[in-house]
DODRENBA-863653 format. One record per residue (C-alpha): residue number from 1; residue in one letter; chain; x, y, z. Coordinates in steps of 0.001 Angstrom, whole numbers. Layout:
N
@pos->NUM&code->a&unit->A&u->X&v->Y&w->Z .
...
//
This chain:
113
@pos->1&code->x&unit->A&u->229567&v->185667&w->145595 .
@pos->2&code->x&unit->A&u->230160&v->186124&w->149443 .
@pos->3&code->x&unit->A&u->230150&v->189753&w->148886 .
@pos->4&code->x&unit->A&u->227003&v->189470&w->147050 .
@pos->5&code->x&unit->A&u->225357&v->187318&w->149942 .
@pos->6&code->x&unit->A&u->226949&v->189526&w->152735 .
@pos->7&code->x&unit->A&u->225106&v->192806&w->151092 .
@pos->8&code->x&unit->A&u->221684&v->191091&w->151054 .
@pos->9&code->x&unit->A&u->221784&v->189112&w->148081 .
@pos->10&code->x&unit->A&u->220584&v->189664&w->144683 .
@pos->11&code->x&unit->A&u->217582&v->191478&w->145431 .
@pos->12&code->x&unit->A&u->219262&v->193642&w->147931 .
@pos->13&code->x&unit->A&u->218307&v->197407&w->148062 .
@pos->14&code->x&unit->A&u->220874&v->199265&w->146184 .
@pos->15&code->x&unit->A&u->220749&v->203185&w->146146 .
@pos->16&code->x&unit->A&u->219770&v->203802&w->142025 .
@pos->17&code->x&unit->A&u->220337&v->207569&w->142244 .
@pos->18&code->x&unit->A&u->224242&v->207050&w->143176 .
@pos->19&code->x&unit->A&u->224722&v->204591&w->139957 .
@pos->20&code->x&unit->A&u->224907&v->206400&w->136730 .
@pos->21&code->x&unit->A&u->221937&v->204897&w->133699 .
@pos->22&code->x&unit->A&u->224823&v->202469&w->132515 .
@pos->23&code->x&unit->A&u->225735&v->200831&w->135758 .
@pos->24&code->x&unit->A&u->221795&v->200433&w->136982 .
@pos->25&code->x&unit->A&u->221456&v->198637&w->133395 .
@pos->26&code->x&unit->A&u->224616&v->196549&w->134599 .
@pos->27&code->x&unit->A&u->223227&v->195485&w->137672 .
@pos->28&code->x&unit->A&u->220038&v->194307&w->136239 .
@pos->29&code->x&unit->A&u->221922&v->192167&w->133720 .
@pos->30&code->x&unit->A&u->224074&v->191208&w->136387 .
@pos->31&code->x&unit->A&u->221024&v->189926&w->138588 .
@pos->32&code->x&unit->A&u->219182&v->188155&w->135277 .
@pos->33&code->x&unit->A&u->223386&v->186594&w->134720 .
@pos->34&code->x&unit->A&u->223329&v->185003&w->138671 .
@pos->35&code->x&unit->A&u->219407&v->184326&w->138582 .
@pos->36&code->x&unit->A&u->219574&v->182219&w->135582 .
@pos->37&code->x&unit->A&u->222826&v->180730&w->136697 .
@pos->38&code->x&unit->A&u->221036&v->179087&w->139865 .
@pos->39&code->x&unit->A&u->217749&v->177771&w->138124 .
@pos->40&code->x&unit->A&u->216951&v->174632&w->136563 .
@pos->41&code->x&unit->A&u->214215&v->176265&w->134215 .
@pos->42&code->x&unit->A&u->214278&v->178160&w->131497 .
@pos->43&code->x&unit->A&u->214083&v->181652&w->130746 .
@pos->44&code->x&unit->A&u->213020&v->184984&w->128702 .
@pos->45&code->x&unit->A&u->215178&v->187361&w->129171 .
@pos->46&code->x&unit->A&u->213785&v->191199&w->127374 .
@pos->47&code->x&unit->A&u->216191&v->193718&w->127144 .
@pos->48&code->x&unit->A&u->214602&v->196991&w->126078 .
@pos->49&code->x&unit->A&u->217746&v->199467&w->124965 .
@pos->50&code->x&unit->A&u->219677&v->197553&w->127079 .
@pos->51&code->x&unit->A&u->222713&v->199205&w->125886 .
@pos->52&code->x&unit->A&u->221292&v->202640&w->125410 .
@pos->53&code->x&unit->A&u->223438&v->203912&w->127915 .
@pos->54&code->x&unit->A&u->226143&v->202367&w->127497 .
@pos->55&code->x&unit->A&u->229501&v->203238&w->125019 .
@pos->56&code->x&unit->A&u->230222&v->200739&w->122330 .
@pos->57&code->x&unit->A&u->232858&v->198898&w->123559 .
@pos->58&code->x&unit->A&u->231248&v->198092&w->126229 .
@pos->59&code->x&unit->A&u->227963&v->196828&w->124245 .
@pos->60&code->x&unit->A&u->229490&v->194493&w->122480 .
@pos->61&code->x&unit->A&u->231259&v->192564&w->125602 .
@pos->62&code->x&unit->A&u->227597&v->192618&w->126623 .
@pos->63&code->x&unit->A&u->226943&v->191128&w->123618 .
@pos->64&code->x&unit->A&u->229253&v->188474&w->123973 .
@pos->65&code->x&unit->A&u->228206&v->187736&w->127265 .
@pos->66&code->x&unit->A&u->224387&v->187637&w->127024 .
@pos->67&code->x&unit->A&u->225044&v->185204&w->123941 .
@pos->68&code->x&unit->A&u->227142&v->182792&w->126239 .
@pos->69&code->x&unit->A&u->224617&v->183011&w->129088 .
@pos->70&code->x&unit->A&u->221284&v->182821&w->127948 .
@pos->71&code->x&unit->A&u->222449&v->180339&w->124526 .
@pos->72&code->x&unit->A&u->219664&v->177828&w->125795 .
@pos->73&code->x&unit->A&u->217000&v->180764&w->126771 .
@pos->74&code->x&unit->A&u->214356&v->182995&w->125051 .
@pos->75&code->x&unit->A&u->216597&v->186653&w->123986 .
@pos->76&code->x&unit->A&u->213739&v->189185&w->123171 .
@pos->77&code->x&unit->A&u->215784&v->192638&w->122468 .
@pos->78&code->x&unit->A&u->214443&v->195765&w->121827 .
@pos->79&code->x&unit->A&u->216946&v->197748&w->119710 .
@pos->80&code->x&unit->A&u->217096&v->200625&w->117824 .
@pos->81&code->x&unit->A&u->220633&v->200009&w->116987 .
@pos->82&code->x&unit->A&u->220914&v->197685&w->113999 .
@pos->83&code->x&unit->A&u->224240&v->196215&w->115594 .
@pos->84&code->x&unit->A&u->222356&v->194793&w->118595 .
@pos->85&code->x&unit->A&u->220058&v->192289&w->116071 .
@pos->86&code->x&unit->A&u->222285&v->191457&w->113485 .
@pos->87&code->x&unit->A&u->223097&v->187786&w->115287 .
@pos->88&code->x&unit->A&u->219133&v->187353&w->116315 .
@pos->89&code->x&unit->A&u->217359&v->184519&w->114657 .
@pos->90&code->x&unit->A&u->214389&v->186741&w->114033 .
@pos->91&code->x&unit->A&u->213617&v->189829&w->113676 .
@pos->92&code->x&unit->A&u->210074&v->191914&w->113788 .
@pos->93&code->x&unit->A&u->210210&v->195554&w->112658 .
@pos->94&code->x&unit->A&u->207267&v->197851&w->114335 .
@pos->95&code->x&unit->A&u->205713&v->200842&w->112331 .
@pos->96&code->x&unit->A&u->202825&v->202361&w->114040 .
@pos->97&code->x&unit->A&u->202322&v->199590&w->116677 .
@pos->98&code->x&unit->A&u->201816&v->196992&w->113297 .
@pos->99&code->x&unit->A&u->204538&v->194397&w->112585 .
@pos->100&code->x&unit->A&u->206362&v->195949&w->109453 .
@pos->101&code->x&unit->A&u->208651&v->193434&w->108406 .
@pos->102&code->x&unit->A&u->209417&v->190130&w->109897 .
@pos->103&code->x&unit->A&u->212367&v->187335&w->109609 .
@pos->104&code->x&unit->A&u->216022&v->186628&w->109506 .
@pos->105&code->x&unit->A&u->217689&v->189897&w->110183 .
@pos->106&code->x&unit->A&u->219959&v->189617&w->106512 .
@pos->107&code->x&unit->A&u->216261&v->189416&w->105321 .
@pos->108&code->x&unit->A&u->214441&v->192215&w->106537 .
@pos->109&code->x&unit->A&u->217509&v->194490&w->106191 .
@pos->110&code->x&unit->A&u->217110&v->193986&w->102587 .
@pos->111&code->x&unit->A&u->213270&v->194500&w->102461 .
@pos->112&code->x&unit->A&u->213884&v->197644&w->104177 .
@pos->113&code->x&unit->A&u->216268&v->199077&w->101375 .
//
């Protein structure tokens, strides 16, 4: 954490175009991880692809760790990966901008077969 303080802090400038896609998606999670950490309130958290860059091994320690730290928060994911919204209480499917299909993931896997 002194490190973190000693560069500026969490919303300290950092050069994007010397991170690859995967490590700027790693800082933001990183930031949301220490944010969330030092409130009181709750939060909503929306993670568009938030893996999309990232290899498989390391989505699922992301996973893991977005499950542990935001258990008492709002999780809205965007996924196109079926993998990433398997453990979400709900899920909406989009076609054309309309909601397609909408409820426990087991649920609307099956209405989409």
């Amino acid at each position: 954490m002194d490190l973190v303080t000693e560069r500026g802090g969490l919303s300290a400038k950092v050069e994007l175009a010397k991170l690859s896609i995967g490590e700027q998606q790693l800082l933001v999670l990183a930031r949301s991880i220490l944010r969330n950490r030092a409130s009181a309130w709750k939060c909503i958290l929306i993670l568009d692809e938030a893996t999309s860059s990232i290899d498989n091994a390391m989505q699922v320690k992301i996973q893991g760790i977005v499950e542990k730290e935001f258990r008492e928060n709002t999780v809205i994911t965007v996924a196109h990966k079926l993998d990433l919204v398997r453990k979400c209480d709900t899920v909406i499917v989009l076609e054309d901008g309309r909601v397609a299909h909408c409820g426990a993931p087991s649920d609307v896997l099956q209405e989409e077969h």
